[in-house]
LUMLUMVEX-444964 format. One record per residue (C-alpha): x, y, z; residue number from 1. Coordinates in steps of 0.25 Angstrom, whole numbers, m for minus. Layout:
REM residues N
x, y, z, num
X, Y, Z, NUM
...
This chain:
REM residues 710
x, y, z, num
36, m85, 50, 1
50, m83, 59, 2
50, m74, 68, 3
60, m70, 81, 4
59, m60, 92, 5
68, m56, 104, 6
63, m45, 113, 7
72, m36, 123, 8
65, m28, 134, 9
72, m16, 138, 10
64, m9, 151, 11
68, 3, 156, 12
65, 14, 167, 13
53, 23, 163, 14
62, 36, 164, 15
74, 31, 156, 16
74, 34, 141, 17
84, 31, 130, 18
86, 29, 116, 19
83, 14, 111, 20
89, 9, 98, 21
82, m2, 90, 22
89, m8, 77, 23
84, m15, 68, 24
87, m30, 65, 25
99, m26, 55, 26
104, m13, 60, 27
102, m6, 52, 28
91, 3, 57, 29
91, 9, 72, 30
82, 16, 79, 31
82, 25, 93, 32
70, 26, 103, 33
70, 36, 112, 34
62, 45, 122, 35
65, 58, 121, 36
59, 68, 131, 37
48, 58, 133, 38
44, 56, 118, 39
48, 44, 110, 40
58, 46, 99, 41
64, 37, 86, 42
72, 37, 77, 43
79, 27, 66, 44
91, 26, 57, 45
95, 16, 47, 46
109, 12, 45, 47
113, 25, 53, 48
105, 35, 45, 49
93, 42, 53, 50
79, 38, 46, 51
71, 44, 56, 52
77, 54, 66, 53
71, 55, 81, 54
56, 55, 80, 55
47, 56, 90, 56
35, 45, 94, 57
22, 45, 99, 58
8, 48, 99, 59
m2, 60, 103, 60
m15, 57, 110, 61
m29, 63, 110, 62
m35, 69, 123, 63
m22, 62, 132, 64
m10, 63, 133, 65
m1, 59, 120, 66
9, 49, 119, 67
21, 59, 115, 68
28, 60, 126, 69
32, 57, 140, 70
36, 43, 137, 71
47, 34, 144, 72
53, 21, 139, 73
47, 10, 148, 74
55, m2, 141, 75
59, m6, 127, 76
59, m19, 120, 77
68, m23, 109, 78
61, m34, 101, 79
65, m42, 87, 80
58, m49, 78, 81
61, m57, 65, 82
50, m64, 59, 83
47, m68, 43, 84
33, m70, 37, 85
26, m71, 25, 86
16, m61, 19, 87
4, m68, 13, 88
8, m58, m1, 89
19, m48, m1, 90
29, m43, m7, 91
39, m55, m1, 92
37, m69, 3, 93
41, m67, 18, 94
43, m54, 25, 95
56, m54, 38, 96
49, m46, 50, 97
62, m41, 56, 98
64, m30, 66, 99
71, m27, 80, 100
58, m19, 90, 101
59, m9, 101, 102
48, m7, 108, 103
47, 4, 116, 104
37, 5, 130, 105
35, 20, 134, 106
29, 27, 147, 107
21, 39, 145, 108
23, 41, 161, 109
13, 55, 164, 110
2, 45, 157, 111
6, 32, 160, 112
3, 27, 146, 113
13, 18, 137, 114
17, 17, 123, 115
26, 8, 117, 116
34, 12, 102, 117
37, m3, 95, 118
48, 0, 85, 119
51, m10, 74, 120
66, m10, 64, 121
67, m17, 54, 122
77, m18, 45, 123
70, m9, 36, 124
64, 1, 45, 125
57, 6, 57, 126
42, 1, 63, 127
36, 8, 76, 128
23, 9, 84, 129
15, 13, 97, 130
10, 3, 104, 131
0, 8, 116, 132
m2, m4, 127, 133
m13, m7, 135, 134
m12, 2, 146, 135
m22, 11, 156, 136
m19, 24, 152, 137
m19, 21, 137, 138
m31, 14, 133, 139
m38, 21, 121, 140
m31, 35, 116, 141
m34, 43, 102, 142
m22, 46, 94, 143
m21, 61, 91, 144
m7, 59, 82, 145
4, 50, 82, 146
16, 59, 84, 147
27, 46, 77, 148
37, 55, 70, 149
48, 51, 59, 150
57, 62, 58, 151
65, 62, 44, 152
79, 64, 44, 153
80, 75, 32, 154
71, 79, 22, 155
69, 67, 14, 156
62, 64, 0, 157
49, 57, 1, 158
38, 51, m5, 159
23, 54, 1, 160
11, 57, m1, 161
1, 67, 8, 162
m5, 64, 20, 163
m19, 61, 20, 164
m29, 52, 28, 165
m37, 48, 15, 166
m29, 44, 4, 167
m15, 41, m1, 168
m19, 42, m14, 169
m6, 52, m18, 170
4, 53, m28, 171
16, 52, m20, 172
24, 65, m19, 173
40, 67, m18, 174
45, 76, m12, 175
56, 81, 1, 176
48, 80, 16, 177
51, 95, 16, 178
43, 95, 3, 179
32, 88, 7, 180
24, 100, 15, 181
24, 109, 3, 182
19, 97, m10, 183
10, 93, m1, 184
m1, 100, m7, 185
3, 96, m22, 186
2, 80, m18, 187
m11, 76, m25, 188
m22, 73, m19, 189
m29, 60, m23, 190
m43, 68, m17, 191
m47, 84, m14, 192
m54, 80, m1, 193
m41, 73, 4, 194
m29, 81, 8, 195
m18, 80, 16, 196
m17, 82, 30, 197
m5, 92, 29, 198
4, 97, 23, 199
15, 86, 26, 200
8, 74, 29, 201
12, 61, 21, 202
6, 47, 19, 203
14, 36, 25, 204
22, 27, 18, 205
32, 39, 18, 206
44, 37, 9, 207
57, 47, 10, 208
71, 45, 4, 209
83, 53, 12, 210
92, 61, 6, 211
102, 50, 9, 212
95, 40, 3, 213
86, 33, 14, 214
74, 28, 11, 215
63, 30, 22, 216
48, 26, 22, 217
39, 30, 33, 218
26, 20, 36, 219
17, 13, 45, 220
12, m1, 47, 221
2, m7, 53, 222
m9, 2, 52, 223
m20, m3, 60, 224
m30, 4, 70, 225
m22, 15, 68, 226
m22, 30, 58, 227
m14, 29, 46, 228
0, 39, 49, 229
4, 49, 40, 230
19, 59, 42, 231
16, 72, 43, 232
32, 79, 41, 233
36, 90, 49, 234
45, 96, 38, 235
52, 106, 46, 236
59, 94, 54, 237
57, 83, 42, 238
48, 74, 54, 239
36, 65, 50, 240
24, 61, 62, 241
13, 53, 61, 242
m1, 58, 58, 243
m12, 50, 58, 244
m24, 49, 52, 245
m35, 54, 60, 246
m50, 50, 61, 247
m63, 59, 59, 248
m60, 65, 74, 249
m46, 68, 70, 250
m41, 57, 79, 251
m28, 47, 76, 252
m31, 36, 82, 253
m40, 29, 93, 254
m31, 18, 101, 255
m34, 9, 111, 256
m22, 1, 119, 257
m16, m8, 118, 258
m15, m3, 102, 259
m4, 2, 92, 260
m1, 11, 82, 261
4, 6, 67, 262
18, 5, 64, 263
27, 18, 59, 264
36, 12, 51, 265
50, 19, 43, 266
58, 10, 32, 267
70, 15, 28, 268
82, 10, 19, 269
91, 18, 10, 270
86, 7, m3, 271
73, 12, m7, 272
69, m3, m9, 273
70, m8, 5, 274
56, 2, 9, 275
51, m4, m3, 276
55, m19, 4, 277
53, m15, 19, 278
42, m25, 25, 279
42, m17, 39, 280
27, m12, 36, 281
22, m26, 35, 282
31, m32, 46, 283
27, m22, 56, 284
10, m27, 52, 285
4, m40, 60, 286
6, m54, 53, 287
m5, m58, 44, 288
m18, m58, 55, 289
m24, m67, 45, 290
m23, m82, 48, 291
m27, m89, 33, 292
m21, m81, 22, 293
m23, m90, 11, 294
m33, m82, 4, 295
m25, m70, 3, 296
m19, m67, m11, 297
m11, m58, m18, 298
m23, m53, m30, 299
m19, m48, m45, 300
m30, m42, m50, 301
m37, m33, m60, 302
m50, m26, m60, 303
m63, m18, m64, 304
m56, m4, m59, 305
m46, 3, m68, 306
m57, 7, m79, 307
m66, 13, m67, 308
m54, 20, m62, 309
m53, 27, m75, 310
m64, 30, m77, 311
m66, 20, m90, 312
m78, 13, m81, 313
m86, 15, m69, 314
m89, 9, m55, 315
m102, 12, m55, 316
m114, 3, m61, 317
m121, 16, m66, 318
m121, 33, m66, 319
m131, 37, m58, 320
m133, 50, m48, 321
m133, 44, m35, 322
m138, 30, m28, 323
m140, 25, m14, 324
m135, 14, m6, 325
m145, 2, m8, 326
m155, 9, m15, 327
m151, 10, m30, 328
m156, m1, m39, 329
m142, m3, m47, 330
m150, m12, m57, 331
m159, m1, m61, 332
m148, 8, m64, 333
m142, 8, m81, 334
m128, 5, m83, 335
m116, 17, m85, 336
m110, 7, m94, 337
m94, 9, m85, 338
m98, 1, m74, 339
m87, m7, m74, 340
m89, m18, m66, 341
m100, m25, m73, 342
m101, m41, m74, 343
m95, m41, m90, 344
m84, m32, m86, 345
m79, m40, m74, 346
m79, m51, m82, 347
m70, m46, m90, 348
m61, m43, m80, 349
m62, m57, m74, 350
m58, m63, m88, 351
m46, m54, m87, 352
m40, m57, m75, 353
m43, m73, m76, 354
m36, m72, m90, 355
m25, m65, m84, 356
m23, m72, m70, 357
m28, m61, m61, 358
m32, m65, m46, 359
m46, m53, m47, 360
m54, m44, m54, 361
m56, m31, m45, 362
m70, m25, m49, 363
m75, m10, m44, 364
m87, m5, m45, 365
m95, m18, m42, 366
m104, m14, m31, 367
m117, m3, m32, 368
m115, 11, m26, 369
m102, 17, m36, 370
m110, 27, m43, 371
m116, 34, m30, 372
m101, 33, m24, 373
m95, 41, m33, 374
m98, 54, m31, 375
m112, 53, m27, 376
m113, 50, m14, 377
m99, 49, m3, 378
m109, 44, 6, 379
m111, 30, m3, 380
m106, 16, 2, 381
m105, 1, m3, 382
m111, m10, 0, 383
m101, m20, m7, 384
m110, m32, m11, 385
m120, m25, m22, 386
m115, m25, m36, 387
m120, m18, m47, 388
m129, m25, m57, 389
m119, m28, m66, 390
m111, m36, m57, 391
m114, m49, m53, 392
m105, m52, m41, 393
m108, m67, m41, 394
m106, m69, m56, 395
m95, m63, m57, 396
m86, m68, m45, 397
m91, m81, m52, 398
m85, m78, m64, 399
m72, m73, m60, 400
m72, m85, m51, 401
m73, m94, m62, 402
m61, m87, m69, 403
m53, m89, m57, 404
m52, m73, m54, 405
m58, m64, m41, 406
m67, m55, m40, 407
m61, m43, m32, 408
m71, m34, m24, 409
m73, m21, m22, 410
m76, m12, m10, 411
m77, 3, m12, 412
m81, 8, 3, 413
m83, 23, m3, 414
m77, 25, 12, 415
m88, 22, 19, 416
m79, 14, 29, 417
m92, 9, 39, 418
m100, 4, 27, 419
m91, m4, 22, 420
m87, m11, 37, 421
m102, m14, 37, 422
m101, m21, 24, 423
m88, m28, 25, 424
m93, m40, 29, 425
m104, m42, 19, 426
m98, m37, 9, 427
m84, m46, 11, 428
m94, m58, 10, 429
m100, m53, 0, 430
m85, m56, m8, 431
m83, m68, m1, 432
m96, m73, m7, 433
m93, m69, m21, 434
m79, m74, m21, 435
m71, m59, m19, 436
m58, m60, m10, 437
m53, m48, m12, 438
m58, m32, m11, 439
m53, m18, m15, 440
m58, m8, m4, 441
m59, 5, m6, 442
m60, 19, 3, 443
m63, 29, m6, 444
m68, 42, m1, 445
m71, 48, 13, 446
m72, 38, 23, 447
m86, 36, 28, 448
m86, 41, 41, 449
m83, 55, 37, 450
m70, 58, 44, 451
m63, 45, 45, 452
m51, 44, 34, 453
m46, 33, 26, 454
m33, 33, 35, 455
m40, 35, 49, 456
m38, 24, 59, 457
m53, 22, 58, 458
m52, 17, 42, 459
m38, 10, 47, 460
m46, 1, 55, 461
m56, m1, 44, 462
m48, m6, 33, 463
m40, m15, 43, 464
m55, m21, 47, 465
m59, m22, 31, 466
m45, m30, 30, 467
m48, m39, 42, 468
m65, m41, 39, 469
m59, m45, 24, 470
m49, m55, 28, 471
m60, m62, 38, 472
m67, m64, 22, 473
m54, m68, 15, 474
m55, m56, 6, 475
m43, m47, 3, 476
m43, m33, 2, 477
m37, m23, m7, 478
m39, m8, 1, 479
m40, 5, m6, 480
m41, 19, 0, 481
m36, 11, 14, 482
m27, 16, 22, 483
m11, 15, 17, 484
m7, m1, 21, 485
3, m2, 34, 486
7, m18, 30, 487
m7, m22, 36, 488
m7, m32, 24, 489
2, m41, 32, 490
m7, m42, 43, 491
m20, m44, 34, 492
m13, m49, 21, 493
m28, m50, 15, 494
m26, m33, 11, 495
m18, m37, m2, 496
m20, m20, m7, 497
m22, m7, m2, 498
m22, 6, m12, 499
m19, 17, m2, 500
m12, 24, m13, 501
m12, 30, m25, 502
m15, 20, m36, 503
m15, 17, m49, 504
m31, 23, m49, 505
m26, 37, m48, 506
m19, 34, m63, 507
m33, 37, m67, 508
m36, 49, m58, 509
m22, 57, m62, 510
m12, 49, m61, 511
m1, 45, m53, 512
16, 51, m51, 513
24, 41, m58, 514
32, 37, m46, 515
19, 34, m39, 516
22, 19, m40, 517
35, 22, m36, 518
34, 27, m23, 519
23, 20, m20, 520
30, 6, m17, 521
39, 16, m6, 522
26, 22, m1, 523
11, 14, 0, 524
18, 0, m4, 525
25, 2, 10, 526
11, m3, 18, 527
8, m12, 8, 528
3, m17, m6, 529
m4, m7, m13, 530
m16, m9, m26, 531
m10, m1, m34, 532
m18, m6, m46, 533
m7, m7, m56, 534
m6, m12, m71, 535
m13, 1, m79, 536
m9, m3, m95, 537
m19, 9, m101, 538
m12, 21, m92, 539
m19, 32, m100, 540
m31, 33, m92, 541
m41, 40, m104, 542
m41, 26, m112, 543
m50, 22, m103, 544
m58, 32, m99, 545
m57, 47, m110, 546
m60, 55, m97, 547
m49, 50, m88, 548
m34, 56, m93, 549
m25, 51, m83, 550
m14, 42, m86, 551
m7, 30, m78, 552
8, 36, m76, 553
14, 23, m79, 554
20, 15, m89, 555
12, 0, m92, 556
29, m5, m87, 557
25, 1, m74, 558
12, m3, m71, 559
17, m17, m71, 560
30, m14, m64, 561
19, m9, m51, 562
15, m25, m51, 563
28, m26, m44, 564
32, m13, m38, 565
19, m10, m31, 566
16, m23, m23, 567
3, m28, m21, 568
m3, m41, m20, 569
m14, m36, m26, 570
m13, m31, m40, 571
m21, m26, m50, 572
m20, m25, m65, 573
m27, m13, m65, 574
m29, m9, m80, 575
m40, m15, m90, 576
m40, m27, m95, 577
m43, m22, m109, 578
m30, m13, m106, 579
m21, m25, m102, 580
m26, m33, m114, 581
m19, m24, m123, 582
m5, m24, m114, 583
m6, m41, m112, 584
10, m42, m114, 585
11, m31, m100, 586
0, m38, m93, 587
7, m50, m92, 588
17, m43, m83, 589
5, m42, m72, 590
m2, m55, m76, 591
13, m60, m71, 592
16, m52, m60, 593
12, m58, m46, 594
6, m51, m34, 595
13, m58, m25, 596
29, m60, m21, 597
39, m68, m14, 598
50, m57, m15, 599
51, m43, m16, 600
63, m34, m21, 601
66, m20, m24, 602
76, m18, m36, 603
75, m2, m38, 604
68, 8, m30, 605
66, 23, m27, 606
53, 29, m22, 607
48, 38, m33, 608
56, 32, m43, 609
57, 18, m48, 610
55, 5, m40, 611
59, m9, m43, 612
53, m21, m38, 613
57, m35, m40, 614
47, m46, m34, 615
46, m61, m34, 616
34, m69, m37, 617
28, m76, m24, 618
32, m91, m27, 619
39, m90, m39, 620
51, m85, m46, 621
47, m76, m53, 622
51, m62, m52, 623
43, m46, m54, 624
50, m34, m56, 625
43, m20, m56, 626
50, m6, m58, 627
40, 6, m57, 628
46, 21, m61, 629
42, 35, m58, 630
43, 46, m68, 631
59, 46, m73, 632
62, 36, m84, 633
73, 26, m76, 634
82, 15, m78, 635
79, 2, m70, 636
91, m6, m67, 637
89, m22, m59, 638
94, m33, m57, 639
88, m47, m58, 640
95, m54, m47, 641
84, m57, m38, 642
82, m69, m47, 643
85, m82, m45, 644
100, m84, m50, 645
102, m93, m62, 646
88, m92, m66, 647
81, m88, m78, 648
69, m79, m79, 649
60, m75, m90, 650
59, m58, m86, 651
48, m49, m94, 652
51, m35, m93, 653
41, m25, m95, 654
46, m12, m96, 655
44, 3, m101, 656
48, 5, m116, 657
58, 16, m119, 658
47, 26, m123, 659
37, 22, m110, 660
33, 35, m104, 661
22, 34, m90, 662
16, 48, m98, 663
16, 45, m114, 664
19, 28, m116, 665
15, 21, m104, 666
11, 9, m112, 667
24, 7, m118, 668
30, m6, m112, 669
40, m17, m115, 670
41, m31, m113, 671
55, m41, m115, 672
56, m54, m108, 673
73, m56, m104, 674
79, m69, m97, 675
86, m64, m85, 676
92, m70, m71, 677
97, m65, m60, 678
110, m59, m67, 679
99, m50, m76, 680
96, m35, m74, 681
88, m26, m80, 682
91, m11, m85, 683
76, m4, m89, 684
72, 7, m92, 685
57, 13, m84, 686
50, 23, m91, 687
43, 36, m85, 688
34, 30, m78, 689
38, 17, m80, 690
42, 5, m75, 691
45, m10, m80, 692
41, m25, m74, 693
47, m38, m75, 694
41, m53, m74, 695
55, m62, m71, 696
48, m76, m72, 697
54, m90, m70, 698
54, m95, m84, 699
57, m109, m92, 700
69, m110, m102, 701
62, m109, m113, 702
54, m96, m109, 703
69, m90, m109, 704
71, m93, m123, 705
73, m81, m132, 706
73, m71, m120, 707
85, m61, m118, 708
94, m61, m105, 709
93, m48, m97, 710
């Protein structure tokens, strides 16, 4: 790591206010700071155009009073760091940490109370938060609202979804910010019991498109101890603020100084591809906080899930009216013949995977107590160590271990948040001593206590603690239903996936827009990777179960194009063995694509329309290229010149045929093998839908023979 920092302090007398400027280390973005009337302002520009115009700082207070207003400057220190460092995964070998810092002391003089406003710029974008230090007048507070405004310069186009304290499971919607109040009641709802809370409140990441042409994303990183933020608009003067979740008492936040607030964070750039590429969310995180990361890797998996999703199998062992908690003899119980994840089956699985170099098997269902949680009782919990009797923990980790694969757990906590803290312990030994290192967690339904939300500052905590408890076990974790990620995955690498998102399960429950995957990348992908659970071959869902009649809105092209342009180092190929056995000459594409990458780059992209990625394999030459598309048939035009000149590669592309159709011939797919270098480009057509991937391998001179020059 190479890091520099020079610090300038600037003091000034309490009653003298003026604007400060910061720049960032290239110039190219400046931003002002000013006290107006005794409330701190912003604002920032990039190359001379406003991105955000004066907006106002600051946070209200319960029972005292708030930190709004009344403020002087008591000093100002200019600060810059440059450091490089080197992400156990990512996306890139080694990430520059660059930015020029303002940090801004204020005196609240009626209360005698000070707040400081840390202000990061980078090269891409802005970072700020409230730092509260130890002092006698400000030792514990409750946060009624944060009042942190962004105000818009026009009436942008942007892609959002509705605010919500329990779920971002949404298709994305389009639409002006003036549009916003009025579709906000047609944006689907993944559940009845969940709605937004109003009628112009969106999820963060934010992603809007001037008129001009700039690109602006709207964040937050570093989420810890804190209430996840969303942007409620003001659409008369086009003005987002904050607003946090709050807990079962309706409160924001409870603070204890010294203590701060997460990061609020804008990226902008007029080339769409450079929010895709901005670091800032992990940069603004803490280094890795765990010292021996050797037994943190990236994961390529498949699973025992995709058949239950449909409905084809079942997570429960067998169909009875109701059980209890300890006091069900499962044994004594017959069979409902679906259960899926039973001793032969899982076997089957584990043959799979070690005949086609996957890292794990993923198995749901696995423990007692599904058929009471499904309907019967929203009271029921897990215990996480007692299987079913058709699967014999031991025997099978044995097996798998002999065929050089993973088991990976699973934890469903039904919500009851309290019960499963009371069981981590037990239940991540339980996984050590059955040879398990990595588990998918889930949330789903009403957290238990009643009133607490998935997004409250009270599950914040709890997700941070089961990230921490894990890597005390050397386990990883994959989170579902958790809170949306703020780059926490560089400070505990050991979370390899989060869901917080729509995914690829809700195929089966409905479907998907096809320019989901296309904004995605601008929108969840900001905070981190995401389990999006990709590579569905069989996308009319009633082959496998007669009762279910959605279909996947893709082409089979696309669904391997996501192994690059949704980055994760976890992957799943999440179809059916049986499905993938008939499409062997596609499968090879993610048998060959890796999960991990030395270099990242963007070669097309507009959110809600096509993006695509071109990334390098981690220690090798070999190169991935991905293209994911919405609706509109579109023509795809790149070059090839991020390869190592007067080199020769063997590149297989995999592409929508001329007929291919996400709707009525999703399954139809071409494959041709070219020689190409860097002088080679590429002109190909993505169906409705659609999408291609490539493999650029490193290859002899006689796998080039009898191959066509792009």
């Amino acid at each position: 790591m190479r890091t520099s920092i020079i610090t300038i302090v600037f003091l000034f007398l309490a009653l003298v206010n003026h604007a400060e400027e910061l720049k960032s280390p290239n110039g190219l973005f400046s931003m002002q700071f000013e006290v107006k009337n005794g409330t701190p302002t912003y604002a920032l520009q990039r190359d001379g155009q406003a991105v955000i115009k004066e907006s106002k700082l600051g946070l209200e207070l319960k029972d005292t009073e708030s930190l709004l207003n009344g403020f002087t400057v008591e000093k100002v220190e200019y600060t810059t760091f440059d450091e490089t460092w080197k992400p156990v995964w990512g996306e890139v070998k080694e990430i520059r940490n660059h930015y020029n810092e303002m940090a801004v002391t204020l005196d609240q003089t009626e209360t005698s109370r000070q707040m400081i406003i840390r202000f990061r710029l980078f090269n891409d974008g802005l970072g700020f938060r409230y730092e509260f230090p130890e002092q006698p007048n400000l030792a514990y507070f409750v946060i009624k609202e944060e009042r942190t405004q962004f105000a818009m310069t026009g009436d942008h186009k942007a892609f959002w979804i509705p605010g919500d304290y329990d779920t971002q499971e949404y298709d994305y919607t389009t639409s002006k910010l003036s549009e916003i109040r009025g579709l906000m009641k047609q944006a689907v709802t993944p559940n009845a019991s969940q709605t937004p809370f109003s009628d112009t409140g969106v999820q963060t990441a934010l992603m809007m498109k001037t008129d001009d042409g700039l690109y602006i994303n709207l964040h937050e990183a570093a989420l810890v101890e804190y209430a996840c933020m969303h942007l409620n608009l003001d659409d008369k003067n086009m003005v987002f603020e904050s607003f946090l979740t709050p807990d079962a008492q309706g409160n924001k936040g409870y603070m204890q100084a010294p203590c701060f607030t997460p990061w609020r964070t804008v990226i902008a750039s007029d080339k769409a591809g450079d929010i895709l590429l901005s670091h800032i969310t992990l940069n603004l995180n803490e280094p890795c906080a765990i010292e021996d990361t050797s037994w943190i890797k990236p994961v390529k998996y498949i699973g025992v899930w995709w058949e239950m999703i449909t409905g084809k199998s079942s997570w429960a062992y067998a169909d009875v009216p109701s059980v209890q908690l300890g006091k069900t003899d499962f044994s004594k119980l017959k069979p409902n013949g679906k259960h899926a994840a039973n001793n032969e089956h899982v076997k089957a699985y584990i043959d799979f995977a070690a005949e086609h170099g996957f890292d794990a098997v993923l198995v749901e269902g696995w423990n007692e107590g599904w058929e009471d949680w499904f309907g019967k009782s929203k009271d029921y919990v897990f215990d996480f160590v007692t299987p079913y009797p058709d699967f014999d923990v031991k025997a099978l980790n044995a097996y798998a271990k002999s065929k050089g694969v993973r088991i990976m757990m699973h934890h469903e906590t039904s919500g009851s948040v309290r019960n499963y803290e009371r069981h981590l312990d037990k239940a991540y030994q339980f996984m050590v001593d059955n040879g398990y290192n990595s588990v998918k967690s889930g949330y789903v339904g009403d957290i238990i206590p009643r009133g607490e939300t998935h997004y409250g500052q009270w599950m914040v905590n709890h997700y941070l603690y089961a990230i921490q408890k894990a890597a005390d076990y050397k386990i990883m974790v994959n989170a579902h239903e958790a809170v949306r990620p703020t780059g926490l995955c560089r400070t505990y690498p050991n979370l390899i996936g989060n869901e917080s998102a729509r995914g690829t399960e809700y195929e089966s429950f409905g479907g998907s827009k096809p320019d989901h995957t296309t904004i995605l990348p601008f929108t969840r992908l900001v905070g981190g990777p995401m389990d999006y659970t990709p590579g569905i071959f069989q996308t009319d869902v009633s082959a496998y179960n007669p009762d279910n009649d959605s279909y996947v809105r893709t082409t089979i092209a696309r669904q391997l194009a996501l192994y690059v342009t949704m980055y994760s180092p976890l992957q799943m190929a999440a179809d059916l063995p049986e499905t993938y056995k008939k499409h062997m000459d596609a499968f090879q594409f993610i048998k060959d694509v890796p999960v991990d990458w030395d270099e990242t780059l963007v070669l097309e992209a507009e959110p809600g329309d096509f993006i695509t990625y071109a990334r390098k394999e981690k220690g090798a030459d070999n190169w991935f290229v991905g293209r994911t598309n919405d609706e509109t048939s579109r023509v795809s035009k790149i070059a090839f010149d991020f390869l190592t000149p007067g080199k020769k590669y063997v590149a297989t592309v995999y592409s929508d045929q001329k007929d291919a159709h996400y709707k009525d011939n999703p399954q139809a797919y071409e494959i041709k093998k070219y020689v190409v270098t860097s002088k080679s480009k590429l002109t190909q057509t993505c169906a409705p839908g659609g999408g291609y991937a490539i493999s650029i391998m490193e290859a002899t001179k006689d796998e080039l023979k009898g191959l066509r020059k792009l």
